[in-house]
C-alpha positions in Angstrom: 96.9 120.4 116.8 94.8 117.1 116.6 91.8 118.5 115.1 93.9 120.3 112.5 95.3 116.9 112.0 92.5 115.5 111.6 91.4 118.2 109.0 94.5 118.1 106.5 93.8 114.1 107.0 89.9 114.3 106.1 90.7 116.9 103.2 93.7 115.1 101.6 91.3 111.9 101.5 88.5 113.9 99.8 91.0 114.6 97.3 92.5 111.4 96.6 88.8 110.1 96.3 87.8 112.9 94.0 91.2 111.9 91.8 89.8 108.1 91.9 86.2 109.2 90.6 86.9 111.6 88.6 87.4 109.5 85.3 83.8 107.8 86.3 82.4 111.6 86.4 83.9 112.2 83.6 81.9 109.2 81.9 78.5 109.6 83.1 77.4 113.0 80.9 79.4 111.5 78.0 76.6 108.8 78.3 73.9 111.3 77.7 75.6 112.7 74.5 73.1 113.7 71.9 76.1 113.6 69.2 77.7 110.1 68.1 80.8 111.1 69.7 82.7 110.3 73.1 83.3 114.2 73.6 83.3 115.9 76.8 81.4 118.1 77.9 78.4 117.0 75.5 76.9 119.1 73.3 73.4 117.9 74.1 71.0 115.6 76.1 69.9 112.2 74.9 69.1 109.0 76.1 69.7 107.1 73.0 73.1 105.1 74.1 71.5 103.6 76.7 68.1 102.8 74.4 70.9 101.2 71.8 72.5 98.9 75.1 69.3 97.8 75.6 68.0 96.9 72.5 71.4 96.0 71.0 71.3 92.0 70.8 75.0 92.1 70.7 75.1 94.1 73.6 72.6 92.1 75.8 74.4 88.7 74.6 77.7 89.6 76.0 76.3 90.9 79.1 74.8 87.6 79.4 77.5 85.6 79.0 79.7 87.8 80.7 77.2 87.0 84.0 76.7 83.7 83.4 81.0 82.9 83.2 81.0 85.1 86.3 78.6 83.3 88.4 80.0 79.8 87.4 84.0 81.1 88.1 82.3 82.7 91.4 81.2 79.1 92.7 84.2 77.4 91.5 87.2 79.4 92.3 85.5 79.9 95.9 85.3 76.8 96.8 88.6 75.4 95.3 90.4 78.5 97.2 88.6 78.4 100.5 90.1 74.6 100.2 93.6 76.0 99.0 93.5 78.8 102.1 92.5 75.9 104.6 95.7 73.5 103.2 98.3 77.0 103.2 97.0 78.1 106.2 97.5 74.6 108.6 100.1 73.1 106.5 103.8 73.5 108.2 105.6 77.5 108.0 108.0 76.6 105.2 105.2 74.2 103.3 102.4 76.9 103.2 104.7 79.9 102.6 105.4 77.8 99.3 102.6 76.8 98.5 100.9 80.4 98.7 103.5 81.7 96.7 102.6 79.2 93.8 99.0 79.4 94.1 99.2 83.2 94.1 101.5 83.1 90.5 98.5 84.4 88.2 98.5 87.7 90.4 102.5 88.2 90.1 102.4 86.8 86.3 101.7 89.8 83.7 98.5 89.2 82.5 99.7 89.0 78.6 101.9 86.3 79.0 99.0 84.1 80.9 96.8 85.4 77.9 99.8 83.7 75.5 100.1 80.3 77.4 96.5 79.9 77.7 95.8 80.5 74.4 97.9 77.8 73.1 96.8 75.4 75.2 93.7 76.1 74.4 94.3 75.7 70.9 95.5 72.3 71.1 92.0 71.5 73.2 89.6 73.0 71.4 88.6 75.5 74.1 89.5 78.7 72.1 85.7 80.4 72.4 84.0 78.2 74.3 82.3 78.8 78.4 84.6 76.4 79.5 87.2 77.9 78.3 86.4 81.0 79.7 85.3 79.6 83.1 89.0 77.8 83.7 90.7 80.5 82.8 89.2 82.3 84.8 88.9 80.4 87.5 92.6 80.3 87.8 93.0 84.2 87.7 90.8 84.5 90.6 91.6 81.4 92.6 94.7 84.0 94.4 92.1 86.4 95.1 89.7 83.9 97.0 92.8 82.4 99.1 93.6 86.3 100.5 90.9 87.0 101.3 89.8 83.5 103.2 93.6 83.1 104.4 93.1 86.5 106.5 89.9 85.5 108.4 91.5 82.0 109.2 94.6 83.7 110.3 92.5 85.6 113.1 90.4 82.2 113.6 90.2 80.3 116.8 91.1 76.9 116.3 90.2 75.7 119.9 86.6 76.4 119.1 86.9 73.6 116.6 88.5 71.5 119.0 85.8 72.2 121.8 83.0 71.1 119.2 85.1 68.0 118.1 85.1 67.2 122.1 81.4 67.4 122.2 81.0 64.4 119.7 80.7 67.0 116.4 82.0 65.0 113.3 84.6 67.1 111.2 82.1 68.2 108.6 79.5 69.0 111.3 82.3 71.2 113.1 83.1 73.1 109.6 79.1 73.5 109.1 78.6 74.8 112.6 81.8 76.7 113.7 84.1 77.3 111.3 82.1 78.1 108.0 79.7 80.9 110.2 83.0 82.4 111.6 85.0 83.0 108.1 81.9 83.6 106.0 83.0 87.1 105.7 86.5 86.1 104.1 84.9 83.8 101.8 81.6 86.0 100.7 85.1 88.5 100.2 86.7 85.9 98.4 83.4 85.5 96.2 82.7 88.8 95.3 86.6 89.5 94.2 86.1 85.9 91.7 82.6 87.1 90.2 84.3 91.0 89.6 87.9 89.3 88.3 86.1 87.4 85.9 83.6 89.8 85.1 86.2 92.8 84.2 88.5 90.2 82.6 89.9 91.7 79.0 93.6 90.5 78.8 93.0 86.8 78.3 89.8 87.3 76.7 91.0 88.3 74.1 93.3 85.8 73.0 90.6 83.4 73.7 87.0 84.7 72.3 85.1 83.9 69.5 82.8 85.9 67.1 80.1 83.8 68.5 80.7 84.0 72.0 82.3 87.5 73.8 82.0 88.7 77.1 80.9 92.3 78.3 85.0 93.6 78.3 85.7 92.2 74.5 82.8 93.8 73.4 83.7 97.2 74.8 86.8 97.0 73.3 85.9 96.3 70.3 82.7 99.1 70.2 85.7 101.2 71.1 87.7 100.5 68.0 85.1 100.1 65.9 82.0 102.7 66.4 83.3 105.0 69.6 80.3 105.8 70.3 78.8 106.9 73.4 77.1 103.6 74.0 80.4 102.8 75.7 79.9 105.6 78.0 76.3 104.5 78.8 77.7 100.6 79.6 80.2 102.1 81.8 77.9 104.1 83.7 75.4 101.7 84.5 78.4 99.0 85.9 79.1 102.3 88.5 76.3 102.1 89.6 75.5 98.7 89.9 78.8 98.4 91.6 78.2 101.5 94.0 74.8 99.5 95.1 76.8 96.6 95.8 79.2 98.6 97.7 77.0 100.6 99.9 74.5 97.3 100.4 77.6 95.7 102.0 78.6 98.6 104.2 74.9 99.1 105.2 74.7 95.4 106.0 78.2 95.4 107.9 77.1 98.1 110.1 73.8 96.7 110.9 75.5 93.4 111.9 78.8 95.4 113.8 75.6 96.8 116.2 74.1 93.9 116.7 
């Protein structure tokens, strides 16, 4: 009974992965489509779409900038919610419970009505297609991402460990270098990686806020989709998978090499 259990278990997984990938599959031979169409299957083999991504100065700009906002909301929102997770997380029951469920808003919040306030804000400021204005918005859509994800590996932390180093003589920004930053690295490389991909697949709120002179990766699929539809799209999209699956698997590999040592 167990190993059949374990059989209808493994086999109803492998399906619900194969439901999850399947619009990816689906993508990748559209990106070798010989014909300037996003039809499936394609009628022949070609490698132009991904010649035309990299060539494209359009393309290659908006890659870059989509990167370079990324890295910077990365840095920022990690920091600001690894402080925000420490403040929720040893603050009093009723005072953090509060103040997660303000700081967490932008998740709950449907993303066009952000998109709405932001963008007249921004057009009182000037920020409307600027980096700046890309990087705070940003930064505040992935700021509830970063205090999850730190929040859960200081909910499992040890406090008296920080109290046995104090004891020694360890100054309170020795202890957090030293003990506690080494203990929820994990949580916060988490919290990281979740900032960098929210602002990097960002399309609601950049929309209201981009420029013809400066667009992210997202705005400029969307608007190759409503403009050309071709398979260049299809090429983009396959080449994030598989960026994204090295991540993935560099990360398990890594976490297994560490869990046997």
């Amino acid at each position: 009974m167990q190993l059949s259990s374990r059989i209808f278990l493994g086999l109803f997984c492998l399906l619900v992965a194969i439901l999850l990938l399947a619009p990816t599959l689906v993508v990748i031979p559209m990106s070798f489509n010989s014909n300037k169409s996003l039809a499936f299957p394609p009628a022949g083999f070609s490698w132009q779409w991904y010649d035309n991504f990299f060539t494209n100065p359009e393309w290659l700009l908006s890659l870059r900038n989509s990167f370079l906002i990324a890295t910077v909301v990365a840095i920022l929102a990690t920091t600001l919610g690894t402080l925000a997770a420490f403040g929720v997380t040893r603050a009093a029951a009723r005072t953090g419970g509060l103040l997660r469920a303000i700081l967490i808003t932008p998740m709950v919040v449907p993303g066009v009505v952000l998109a709405i306030g932001i963008y007249a804000v921004y057009l009182d400021t000037g920020l409307v297609g600027t980096v700046a204005g890309f990087v705070f918005a940003h930064t505040m859509l992935a700021i509830p991402f970063v205090l999850i994800a730190v929040s859960a590996s200081l909910e499992v932390f040890d406090r008296r460990l920080e109290t046995a180093a104090a004891s020694l003589g360890a100054g309170k920004l020795t202890v957090f270098r030293t003990v506690t930053l080494p203990l929820i690295l994990p949580g916060v490389l988490s919290g990281a990686l979740f900032a960098f991909i929210t602002s990097f697949d960002e399309i609601i709120v950049a929309l209201f806020i981009t420029s013809p002179y400066l667009k992210t990766l997202p705005v400029q699929i969307y608007s190759s989709i409503t403009r050309d539809a071709d398979p260049t799209v299809a090429a983009v999209g396959t080449l994030l998978f598989l960026a994204t699956s090295f991540i993935i698997v560099a990360g398990l590999l890594i976490g297994m090499r560490r869990g046997r040592t």
